[in-house]
C-alpha positions as CSV (number, residue, x, y, z in Angstrom):
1,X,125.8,-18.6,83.3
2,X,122.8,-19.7,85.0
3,X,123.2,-21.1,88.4
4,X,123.1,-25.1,88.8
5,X,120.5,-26.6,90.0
6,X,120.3,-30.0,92.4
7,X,117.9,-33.0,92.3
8,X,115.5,-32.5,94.2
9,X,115.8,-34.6,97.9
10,X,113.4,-35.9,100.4
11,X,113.6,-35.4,103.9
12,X,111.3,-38.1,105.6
13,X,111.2,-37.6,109.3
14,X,110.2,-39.9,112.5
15,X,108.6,-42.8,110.2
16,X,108.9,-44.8,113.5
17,X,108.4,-47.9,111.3
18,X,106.9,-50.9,113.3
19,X,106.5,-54.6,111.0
20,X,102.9,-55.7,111.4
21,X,104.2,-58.8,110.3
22,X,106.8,-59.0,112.9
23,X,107.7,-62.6,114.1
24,X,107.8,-61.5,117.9
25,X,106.8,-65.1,118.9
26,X,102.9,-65.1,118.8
27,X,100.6,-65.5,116.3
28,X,98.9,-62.1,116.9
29,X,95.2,-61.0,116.5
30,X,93.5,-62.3,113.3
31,X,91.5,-59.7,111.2
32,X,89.8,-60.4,108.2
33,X,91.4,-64.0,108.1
34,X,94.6,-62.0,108.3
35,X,97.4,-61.9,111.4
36,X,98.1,-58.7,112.4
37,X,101.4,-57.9,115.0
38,X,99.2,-55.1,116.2
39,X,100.0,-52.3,119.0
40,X,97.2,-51.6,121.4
41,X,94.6,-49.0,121.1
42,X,95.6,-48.7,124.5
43,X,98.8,-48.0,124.4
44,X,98.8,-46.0,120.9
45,X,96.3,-43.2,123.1
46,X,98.8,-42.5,125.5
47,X,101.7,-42.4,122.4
48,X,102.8,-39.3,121.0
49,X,102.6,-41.1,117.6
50,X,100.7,-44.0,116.4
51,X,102.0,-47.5,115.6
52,X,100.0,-49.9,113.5
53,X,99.8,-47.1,110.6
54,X,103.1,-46.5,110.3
55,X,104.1,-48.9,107.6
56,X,101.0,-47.9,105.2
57,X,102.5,-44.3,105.8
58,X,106.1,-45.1,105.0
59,X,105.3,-47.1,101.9
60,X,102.7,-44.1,100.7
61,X,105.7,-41.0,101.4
62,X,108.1,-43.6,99.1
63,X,105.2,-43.9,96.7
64,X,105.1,-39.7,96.3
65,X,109.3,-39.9,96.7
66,X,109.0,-42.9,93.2
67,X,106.5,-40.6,91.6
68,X,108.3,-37.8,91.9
69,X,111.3,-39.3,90.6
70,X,113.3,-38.5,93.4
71,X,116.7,-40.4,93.7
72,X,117.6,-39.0,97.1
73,X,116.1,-39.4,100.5
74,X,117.6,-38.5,103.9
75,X,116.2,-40.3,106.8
76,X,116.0,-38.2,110.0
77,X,116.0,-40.2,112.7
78,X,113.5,-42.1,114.5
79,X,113.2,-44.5,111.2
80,X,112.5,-47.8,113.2
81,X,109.8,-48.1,116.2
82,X,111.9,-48.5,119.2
83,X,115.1,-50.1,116.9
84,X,113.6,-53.3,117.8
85,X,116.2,-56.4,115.6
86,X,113.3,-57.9,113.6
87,X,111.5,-54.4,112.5
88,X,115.0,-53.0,112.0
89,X,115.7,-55.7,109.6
90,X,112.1,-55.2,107.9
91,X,112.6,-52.1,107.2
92,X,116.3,-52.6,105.6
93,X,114.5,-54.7,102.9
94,X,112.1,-52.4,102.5
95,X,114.4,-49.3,101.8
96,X,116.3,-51.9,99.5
97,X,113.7,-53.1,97.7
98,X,113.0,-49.7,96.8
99,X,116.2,-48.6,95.9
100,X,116.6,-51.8,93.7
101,X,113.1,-50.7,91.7
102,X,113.5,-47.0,91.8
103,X,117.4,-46.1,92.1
104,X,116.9,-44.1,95.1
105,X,119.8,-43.9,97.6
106,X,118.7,-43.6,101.3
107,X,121.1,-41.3,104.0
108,X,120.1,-42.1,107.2
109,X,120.4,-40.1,110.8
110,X,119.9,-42.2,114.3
111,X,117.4,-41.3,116.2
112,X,116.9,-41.8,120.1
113,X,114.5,-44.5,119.2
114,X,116.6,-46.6,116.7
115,X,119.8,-47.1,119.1
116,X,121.6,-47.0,122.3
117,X,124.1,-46.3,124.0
118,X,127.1,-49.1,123.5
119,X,125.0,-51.8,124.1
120,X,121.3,-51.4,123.4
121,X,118.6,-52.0,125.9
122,X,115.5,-54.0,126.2
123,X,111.9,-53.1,125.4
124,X,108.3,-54.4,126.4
125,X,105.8,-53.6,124.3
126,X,101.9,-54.2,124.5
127,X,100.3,-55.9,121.9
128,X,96.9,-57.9,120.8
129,X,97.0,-61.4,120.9
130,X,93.6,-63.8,119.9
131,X,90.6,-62.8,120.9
132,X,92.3,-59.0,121.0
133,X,93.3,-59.8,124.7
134,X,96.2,-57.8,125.4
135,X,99.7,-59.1,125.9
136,X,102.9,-57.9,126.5
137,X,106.6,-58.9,124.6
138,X,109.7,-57.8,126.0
139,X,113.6,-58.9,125.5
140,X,113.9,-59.0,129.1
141,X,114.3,-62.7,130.1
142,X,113.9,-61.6,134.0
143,X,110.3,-60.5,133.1
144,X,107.6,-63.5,133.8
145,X,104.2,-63.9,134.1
146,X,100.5,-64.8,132.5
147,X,100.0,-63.3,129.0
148,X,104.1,-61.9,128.7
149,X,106.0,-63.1,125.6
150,X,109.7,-63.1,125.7
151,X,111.5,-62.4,122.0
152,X,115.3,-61.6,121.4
153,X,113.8,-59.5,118.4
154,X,112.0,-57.2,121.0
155,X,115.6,-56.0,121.7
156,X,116.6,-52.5,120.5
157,X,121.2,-53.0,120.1
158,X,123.8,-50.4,120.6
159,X,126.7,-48.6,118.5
160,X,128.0,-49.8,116.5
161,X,125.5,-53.0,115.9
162,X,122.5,-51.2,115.6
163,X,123.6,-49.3,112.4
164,X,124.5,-52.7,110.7
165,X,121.4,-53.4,109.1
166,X,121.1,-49.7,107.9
167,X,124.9,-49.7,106.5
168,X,124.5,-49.3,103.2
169,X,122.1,-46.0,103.8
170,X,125.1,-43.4,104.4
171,X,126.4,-44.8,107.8
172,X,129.7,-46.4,105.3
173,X,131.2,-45.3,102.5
174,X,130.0,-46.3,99.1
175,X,131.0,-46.6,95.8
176,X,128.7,-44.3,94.0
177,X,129.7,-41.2,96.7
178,X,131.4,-38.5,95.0
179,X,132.3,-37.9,98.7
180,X,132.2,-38.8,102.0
181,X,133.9,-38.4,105.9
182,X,133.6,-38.6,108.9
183,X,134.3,-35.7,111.8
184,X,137.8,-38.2,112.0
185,X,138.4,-38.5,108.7
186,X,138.4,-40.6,105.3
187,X,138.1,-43.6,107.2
188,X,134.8,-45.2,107.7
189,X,135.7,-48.4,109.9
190,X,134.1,-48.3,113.5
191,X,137.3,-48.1,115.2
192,X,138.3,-45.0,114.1
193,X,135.3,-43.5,114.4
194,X,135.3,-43.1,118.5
195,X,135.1,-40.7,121.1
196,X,135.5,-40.4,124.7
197,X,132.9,-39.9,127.1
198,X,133.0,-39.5,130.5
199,X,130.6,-39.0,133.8
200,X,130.7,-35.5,136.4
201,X,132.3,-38.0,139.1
202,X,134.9,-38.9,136.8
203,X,134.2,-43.0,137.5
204,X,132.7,-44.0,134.6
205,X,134.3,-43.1,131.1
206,X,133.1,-44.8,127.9
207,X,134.1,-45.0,124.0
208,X,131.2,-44.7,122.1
209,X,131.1,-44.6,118.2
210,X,129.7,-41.3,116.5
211,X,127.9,-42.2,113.2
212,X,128.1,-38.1,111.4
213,X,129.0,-38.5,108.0
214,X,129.3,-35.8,105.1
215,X,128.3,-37.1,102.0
216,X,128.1,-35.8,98.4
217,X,125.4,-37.4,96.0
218,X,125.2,-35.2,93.4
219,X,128.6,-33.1,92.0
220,X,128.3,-29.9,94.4
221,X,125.8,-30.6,97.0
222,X,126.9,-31.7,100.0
223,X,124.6,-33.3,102.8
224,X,125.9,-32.9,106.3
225,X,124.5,-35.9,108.0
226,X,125.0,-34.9,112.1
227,X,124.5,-38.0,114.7
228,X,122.8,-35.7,117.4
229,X,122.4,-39.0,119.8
230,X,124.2,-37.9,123.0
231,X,124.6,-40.7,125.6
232,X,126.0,-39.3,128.9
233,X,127.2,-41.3,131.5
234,X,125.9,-41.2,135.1
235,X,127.6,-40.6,138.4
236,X,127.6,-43.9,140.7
237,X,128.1,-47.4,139.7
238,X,127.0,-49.7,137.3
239,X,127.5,-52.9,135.1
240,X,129.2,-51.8,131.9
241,X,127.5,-50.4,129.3
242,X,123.8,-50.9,130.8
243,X,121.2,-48.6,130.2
244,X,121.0,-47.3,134.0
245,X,124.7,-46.0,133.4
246,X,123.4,-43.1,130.8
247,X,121.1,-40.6,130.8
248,X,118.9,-41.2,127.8
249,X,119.7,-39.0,124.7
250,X,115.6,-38.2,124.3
251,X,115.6,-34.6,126.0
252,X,119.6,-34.0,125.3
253,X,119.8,-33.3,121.6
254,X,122.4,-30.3,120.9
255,X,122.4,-29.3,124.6
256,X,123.9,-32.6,124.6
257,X,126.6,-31.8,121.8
258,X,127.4,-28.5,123.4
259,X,128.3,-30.8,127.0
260,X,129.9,-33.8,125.4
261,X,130.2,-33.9,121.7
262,X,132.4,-30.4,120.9
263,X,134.6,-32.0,118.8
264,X,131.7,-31.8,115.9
265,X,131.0,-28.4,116.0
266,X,135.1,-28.3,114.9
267,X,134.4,-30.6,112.1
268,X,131.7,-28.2,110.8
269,X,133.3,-25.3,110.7
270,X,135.9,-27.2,108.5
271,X,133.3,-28.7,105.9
272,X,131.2,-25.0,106.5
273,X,135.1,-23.6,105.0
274,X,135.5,-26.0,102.9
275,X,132.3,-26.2,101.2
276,X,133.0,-21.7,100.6
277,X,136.0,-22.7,99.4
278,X,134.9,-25.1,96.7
279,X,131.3,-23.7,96.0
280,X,129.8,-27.1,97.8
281,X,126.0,-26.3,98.8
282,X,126.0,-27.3,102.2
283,X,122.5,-28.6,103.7
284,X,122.6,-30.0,107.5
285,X,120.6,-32.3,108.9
286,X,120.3,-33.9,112.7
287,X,117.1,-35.9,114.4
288,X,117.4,-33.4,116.8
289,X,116.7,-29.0,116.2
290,X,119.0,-26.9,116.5
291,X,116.5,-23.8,117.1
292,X,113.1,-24.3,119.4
293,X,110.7,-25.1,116.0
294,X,108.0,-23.5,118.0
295,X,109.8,-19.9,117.8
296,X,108.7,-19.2,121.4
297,X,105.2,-20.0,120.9
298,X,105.4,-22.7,123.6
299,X,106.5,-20.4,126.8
300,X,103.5,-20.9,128.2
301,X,103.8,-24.1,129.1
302,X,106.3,-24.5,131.2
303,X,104.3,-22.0,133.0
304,X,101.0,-23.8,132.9
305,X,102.2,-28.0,132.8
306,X,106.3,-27.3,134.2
307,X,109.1,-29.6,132.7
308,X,107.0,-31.2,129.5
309,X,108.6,-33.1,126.9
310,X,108.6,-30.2,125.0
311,X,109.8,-27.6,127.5
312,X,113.2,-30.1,128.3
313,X,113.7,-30.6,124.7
314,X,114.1,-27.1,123.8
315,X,117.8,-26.3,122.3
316,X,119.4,-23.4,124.0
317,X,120.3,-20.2,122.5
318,X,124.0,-21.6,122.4
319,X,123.6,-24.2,120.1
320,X,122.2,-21.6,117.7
321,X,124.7,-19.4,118.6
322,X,127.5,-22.3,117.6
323,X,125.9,-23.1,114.7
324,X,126.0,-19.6,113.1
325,X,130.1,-19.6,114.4
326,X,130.5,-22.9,112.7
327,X,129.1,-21.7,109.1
328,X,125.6,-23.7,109.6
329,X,122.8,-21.7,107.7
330,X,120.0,-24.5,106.5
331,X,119.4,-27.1,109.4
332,X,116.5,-30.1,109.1
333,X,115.2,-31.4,112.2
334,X,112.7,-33.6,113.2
335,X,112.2,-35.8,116.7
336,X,109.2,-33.4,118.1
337,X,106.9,-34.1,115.3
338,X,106.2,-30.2,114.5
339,X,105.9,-28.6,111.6
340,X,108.0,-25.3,111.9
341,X,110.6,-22.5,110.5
342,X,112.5,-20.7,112.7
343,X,115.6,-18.7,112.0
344,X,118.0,-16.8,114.2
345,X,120.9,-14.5,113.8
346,X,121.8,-11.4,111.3
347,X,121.4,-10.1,108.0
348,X,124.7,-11.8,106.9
349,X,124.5,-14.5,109.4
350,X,121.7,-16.7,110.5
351,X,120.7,-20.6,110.8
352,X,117.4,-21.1,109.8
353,X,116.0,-24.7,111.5
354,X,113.2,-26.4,109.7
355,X,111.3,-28.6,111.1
356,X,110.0,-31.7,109.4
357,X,107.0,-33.5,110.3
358,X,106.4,-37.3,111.3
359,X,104.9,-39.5,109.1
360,X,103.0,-41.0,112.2
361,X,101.1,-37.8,114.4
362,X,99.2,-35.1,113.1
363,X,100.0,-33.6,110.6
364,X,101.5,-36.4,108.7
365,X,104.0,-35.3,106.2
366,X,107.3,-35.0,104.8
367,X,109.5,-32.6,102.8
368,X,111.4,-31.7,99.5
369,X,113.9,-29.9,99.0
370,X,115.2,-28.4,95.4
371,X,118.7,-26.6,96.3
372,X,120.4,-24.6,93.3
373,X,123.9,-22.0,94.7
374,X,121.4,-19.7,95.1
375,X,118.5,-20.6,96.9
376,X,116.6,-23.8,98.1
377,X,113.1,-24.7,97.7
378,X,111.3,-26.8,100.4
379,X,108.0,-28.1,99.7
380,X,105.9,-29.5,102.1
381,X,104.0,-32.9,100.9
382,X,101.3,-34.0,103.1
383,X,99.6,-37.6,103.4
384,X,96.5,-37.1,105.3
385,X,94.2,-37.7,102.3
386,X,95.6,-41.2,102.6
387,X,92.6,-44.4,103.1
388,X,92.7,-45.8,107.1
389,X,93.2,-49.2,107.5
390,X,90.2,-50.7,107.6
391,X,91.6,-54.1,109.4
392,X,93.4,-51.9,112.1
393,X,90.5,-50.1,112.8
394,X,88.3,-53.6,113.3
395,X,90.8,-54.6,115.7
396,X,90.8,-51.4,117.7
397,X,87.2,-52.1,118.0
398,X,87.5,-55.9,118.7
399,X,89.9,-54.6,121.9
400,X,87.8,-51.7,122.8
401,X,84.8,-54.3,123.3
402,X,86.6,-56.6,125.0
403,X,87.5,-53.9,127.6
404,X,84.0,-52.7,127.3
405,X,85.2,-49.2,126.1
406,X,82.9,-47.1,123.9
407,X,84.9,-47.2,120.2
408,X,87.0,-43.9,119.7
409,X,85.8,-41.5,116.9
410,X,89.3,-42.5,115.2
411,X,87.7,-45.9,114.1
412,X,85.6,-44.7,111.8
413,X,87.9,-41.6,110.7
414,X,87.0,-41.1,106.7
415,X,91.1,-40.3,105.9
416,X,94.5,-41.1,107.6
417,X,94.3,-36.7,108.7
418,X,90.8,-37.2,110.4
419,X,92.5,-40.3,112.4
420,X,95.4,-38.4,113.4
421,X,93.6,-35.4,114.1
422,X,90.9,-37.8,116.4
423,X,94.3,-39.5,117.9
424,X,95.4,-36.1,119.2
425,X,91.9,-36.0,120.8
426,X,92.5,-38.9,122.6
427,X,96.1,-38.1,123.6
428,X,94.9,-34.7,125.4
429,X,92.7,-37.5,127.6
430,X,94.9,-40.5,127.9
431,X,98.3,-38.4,128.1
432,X,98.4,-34.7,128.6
433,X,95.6,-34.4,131.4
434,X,97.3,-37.4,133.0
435,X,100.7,-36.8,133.1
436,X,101.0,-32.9,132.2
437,X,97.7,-30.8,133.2
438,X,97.1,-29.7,137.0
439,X,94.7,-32.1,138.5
440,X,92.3,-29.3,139.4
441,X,92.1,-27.8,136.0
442,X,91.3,-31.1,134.7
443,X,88.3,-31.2,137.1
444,X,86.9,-27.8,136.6
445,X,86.8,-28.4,133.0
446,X,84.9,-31.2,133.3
447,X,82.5,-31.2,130.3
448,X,82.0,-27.8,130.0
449,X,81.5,-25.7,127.3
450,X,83.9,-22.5,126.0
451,X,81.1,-20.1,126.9
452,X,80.8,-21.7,130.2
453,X,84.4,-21.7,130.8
454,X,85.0,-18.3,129.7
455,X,81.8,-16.2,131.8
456,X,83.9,-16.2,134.8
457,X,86.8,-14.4,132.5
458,X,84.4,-11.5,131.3
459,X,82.1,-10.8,134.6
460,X,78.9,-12.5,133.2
461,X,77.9,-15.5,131.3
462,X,75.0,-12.8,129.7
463,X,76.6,-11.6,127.1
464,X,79.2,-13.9,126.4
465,X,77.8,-16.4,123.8
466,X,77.2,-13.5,121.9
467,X,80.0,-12.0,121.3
468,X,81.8,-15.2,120.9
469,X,80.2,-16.6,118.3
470,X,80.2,-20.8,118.6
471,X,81.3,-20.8,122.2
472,X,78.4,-22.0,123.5
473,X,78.4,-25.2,121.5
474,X,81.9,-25.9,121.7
475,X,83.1,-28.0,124.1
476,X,86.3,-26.4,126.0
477,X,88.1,-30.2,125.1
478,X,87.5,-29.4,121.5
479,X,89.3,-26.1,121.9
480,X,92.0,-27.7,123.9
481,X,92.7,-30.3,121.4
482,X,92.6,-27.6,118.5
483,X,95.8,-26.0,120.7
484,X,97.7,-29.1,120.7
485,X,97.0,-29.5,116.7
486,X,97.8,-25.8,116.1
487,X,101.2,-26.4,118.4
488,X,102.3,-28.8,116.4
489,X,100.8,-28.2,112.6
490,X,101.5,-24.6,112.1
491,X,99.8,-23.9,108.9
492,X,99.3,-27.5,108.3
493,X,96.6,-27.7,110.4
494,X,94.5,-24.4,109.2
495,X,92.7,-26.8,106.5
496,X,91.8,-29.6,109.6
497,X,90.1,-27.2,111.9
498,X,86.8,-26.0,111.0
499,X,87.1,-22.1,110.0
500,X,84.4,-21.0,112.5
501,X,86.3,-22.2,115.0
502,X,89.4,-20.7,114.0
503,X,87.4,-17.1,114.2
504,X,86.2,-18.5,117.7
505,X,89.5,-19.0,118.4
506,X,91.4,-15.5,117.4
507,X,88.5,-13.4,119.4
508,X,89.6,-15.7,122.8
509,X,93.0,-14.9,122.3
510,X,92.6,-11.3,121.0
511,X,90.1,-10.9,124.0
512,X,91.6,-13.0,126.9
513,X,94.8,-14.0,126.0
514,X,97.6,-13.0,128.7
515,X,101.5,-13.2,128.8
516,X,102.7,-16.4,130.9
517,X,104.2,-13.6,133.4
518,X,100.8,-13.4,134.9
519,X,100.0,-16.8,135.9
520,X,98.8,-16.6,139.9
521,X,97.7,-20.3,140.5
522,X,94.3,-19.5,139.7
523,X,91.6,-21.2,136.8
524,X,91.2,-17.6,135.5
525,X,94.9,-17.1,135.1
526,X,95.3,-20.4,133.6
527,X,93.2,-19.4,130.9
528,X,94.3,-16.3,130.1
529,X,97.6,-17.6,129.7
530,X,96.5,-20.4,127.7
531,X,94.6,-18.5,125.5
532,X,97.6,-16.2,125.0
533,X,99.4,-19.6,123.4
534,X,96.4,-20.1,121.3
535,X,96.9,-16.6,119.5
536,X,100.6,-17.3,119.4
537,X,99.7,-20.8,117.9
538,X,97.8,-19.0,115.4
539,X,100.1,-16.4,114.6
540,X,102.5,-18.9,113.4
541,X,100.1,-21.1,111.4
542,X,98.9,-17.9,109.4
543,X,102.4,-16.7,108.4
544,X,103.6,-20.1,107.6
545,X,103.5,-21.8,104.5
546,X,103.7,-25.6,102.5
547,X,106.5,-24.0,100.3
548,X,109.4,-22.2,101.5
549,X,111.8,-20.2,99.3
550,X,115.3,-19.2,101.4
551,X,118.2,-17.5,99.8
552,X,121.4,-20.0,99.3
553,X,123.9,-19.3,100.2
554,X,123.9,-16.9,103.2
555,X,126.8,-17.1,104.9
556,X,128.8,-14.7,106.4
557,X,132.3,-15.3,107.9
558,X,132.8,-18.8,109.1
559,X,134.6,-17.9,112.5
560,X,137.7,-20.6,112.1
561,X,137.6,-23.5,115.0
């Protein structure tokens, strides 16, 4: 008997949906006769991910998801902006609206941006009013003054209010599940779907809601939905329930679970037995990885930068090490924007995490996956051939003229890739040399080039252009924001970097490149070390791959909670 085969699902990570039609109490900049609810330029350059774009890109992944004929679609966290009311109840519509055309049924994760903590907290945001002058709109009533907007739907709630508008996308039972739980039970009603909580000092102790569910769409498969959110209480005291009393859930993830959540790595192992038992297909999914989706390639910059984003957001080897105990083999993650496959363990026992990417940073893309008992199939689609927005762009350049900024390259980017791709150049700038890079690197790079950079590394600046071919025309910031793209695309972003450069950039790292061990303080070190990343960054593009073949099931013995 041949073994059965699933529909195939879509995994769409960080959409980070924001309403450019939001009602946030102004009338927003007018383009093209048009009102736009538009983000700042300003702010979307110093932004991991960009805002404006992310409802074209959403609409675009359901379009592929529609044409497919895909009836499934897990939502991995991050779906919503900043889980701001209004855009949270746009984008309930929208998901409905598409499930009411195309039959699709929507399982959604929480992601650190869509909810917190038991009673939300407020948000300012900066956006462009008439005349593209910038203005703020917050929540918070206690912030005044000229050009600041107050809006209730500027407010991002808390469990269990937050998941109301997204309740009929796998946070409650429904009646078309073949199956579903919680890690308490049958039961889907808030109340008995709480946990306990409580700070080092012992003075503050909260019961939060956990939102996990295992569901079964299709007879057999079973998607193990994990709420990863981990909202930990501070020592000291505070008003209850206010955002001061928790440390945010951004850089927790399953370090997080391992401190304060055990209870779900019990509830695993059960469905992991279970699903043996029964011949279930068990996929698992969480905002949050489980495994560092850079495989190591990013030691170097806690070295080079210290505690980045990326460096206190890396899981450690425990929560892979509990995973494997609990019967976990296939994990989906998103929340860093990477595109990655990492896998840990044995022979006979191993997770392996993949990371999806957003729809909203370079590379933009999403993921399906065909499972059958024996293997699964991911496929990897990618959206940067989509058109820009032509009316965003104008009113990126309407702000940048009012500020009397030169327009970015990004403007006039020919595809949604080449705008993502110029957006990561304008990060490096705006973000990473601000808040991340040493001061003094910054300034010795200056506007040099790679040849000029590199003499000092090779005892003369003689022979140096020649046997680095292209380093003397290449500005070092083009090479710098190349690293960041390869960082995070893997082999995604092989096809966006010009193939000279990524010869130029093997012979650097094949010729300079050092171990992070080595770092003495000094520019020279610096770049040896950071050249060592770039051939690590390489390495992994060139032996990764836009469709991915694992053997299903793999599990070895599910050690018994």
């Amino acid at each position: 008997m041949a073994p059965r085969s699933f529909p195939a699902v879509a995994v769409i990570a960080d959409a980070h949906f924001h309403d450019t039609g939001a009602d946030f109490g102004f009338a927003g900049i007018k383009v093209g006769g048009h009102h736009i609810t538009m983000r700042s330029w300003s702010d979307t350059r110093q932004s991991t991910r960009v805002f404006n774009e992310s409802a074209d890109a959403l609409r675009a992944a359901l379009d592929q998801v529609a044409r497919r004929g895909i009836r499934h679609v897990v939502l991995l966290g991050d779906y919503t902006d900043d889980g701001q009311r209004a855009t949270t109840e746009t984008l309930r519509g929208l998901l409905q609206a598409h499930s009411d055309s195309h039959g699709t049924a929507f399982y959604a994760l929480p992601g650190n941006h869509d909810i917190f903590g038991p009673a939300g907290r407020h948000h300012t945001k900066e956006f462009l009013g008439e005349g593209a002058i910038s203005l703020s709109v917050t929540s918070d009533a206690a912030i005044a003054g000229e050009n600041i907007i107050v809006s209730e739907n500027m407010y991002c709630e808390g469990y269990p209010r937050g998941l109301n508008p997204m309740a009929a996308f796998g946070y409650f039972r429904q009646p078309e599940y073949r199956h579903w739980e919680t890690p308490f039970g049958a039961s889907d009603a808030v109340e008995d779907r709480i946990y306990t909580v409580t700070s080092p000092d012992g003075r503050n102790a909260y019961s939060l809601m956990d939102a996990s569910y295992l569901v079964e769409p299709e007879p057999g498969l079973w998607l193990l939905m994990i709420d990863a959110n981990v909202f930990e209480p501070r020592d000291g005291s505070f008003e209850l329930g206010e955002e001061a009393a928790f440390i945010d859930s951004t850089a927790a993830g399953w370090n997080g679970m391992l401190r304060s959540k055990r209870f779900i790595f019990d509830w695993i192992t059960g469905v992991s037995l279970r699903a043996r038992k029964l011949g279930k297909t068990l996929l698992a999914f969480s905002h949050y990885p489980a495994l560092d989706p850079f495989d190591g390639a990013t030691g170097a910059e806690g070295v080079l930068f210290g505690e980045t984003n990326v460096v206190r957001r890396t899981p450690v080897k425990a929560v892979g090490d509990a995973l494997i105990a609990a019967g976990v083999t296939v994990h989906f993650s998103g929340h860093l924007h990477v595109e990655g496959v990492t896998r840990r363990g044995s022979s006979d026992r191993s997770v392996t995490n993949i990371a999806v990417p957003s729809l909203v940073a370079f590379p933009p893309a999403f993921k399906v996956v065909q499972a059958s008992q024996q293997e699964i199939k991911v496929e990897t689609v990618e959206l940067s051939a989509l058109p820009v927005n032509e009316r965003l762009c104008e009113g990126y350049c309407r702000e940048t003229e009012v500020s009397r900024e030169k327009a970015d390259p990004a403007f006039s980017a020919g595809d949604y890739g080449t705008f993502l791709r110029q957006h990561k150049r304008a990060l490096v700038r705006h973000r990473y040399f601000v808040k991340e890079w040493p001061a003094g690197i910054v300034r010795a790079i200056g506007d040099k080039s790679v040849v000029e950079m590199i003499a000092p590394l090779v005892g003369s600046s003689g022979g140096v252009a020649a046997e680095f071919d292209g380093a003397a025309d290449l500005p070092m910031f083009e090479l710098i924001a190349d690293w960041y793209c390869l960082r995070q695309g893997a082999s995604l972003a092989l096809a966006h970097i010009e193939p000279e450069r990524l010869i130029l950039y093997r012979s650097l790292a094949l010729r300079l490149g050092h171990e992070p061990s080595t770092h003495d303080g000094s520019l020279p070190s610096f770049l040896g070390i950071f050249f060592g990343a770039l051939g690590l960054f390489l390495d992994r593009a060139e032996g990764g791959s836009e469709c991915l073949t694992l053997p299903f099931p793999v599990l070895g013995d599910v050690v018994p909670a």
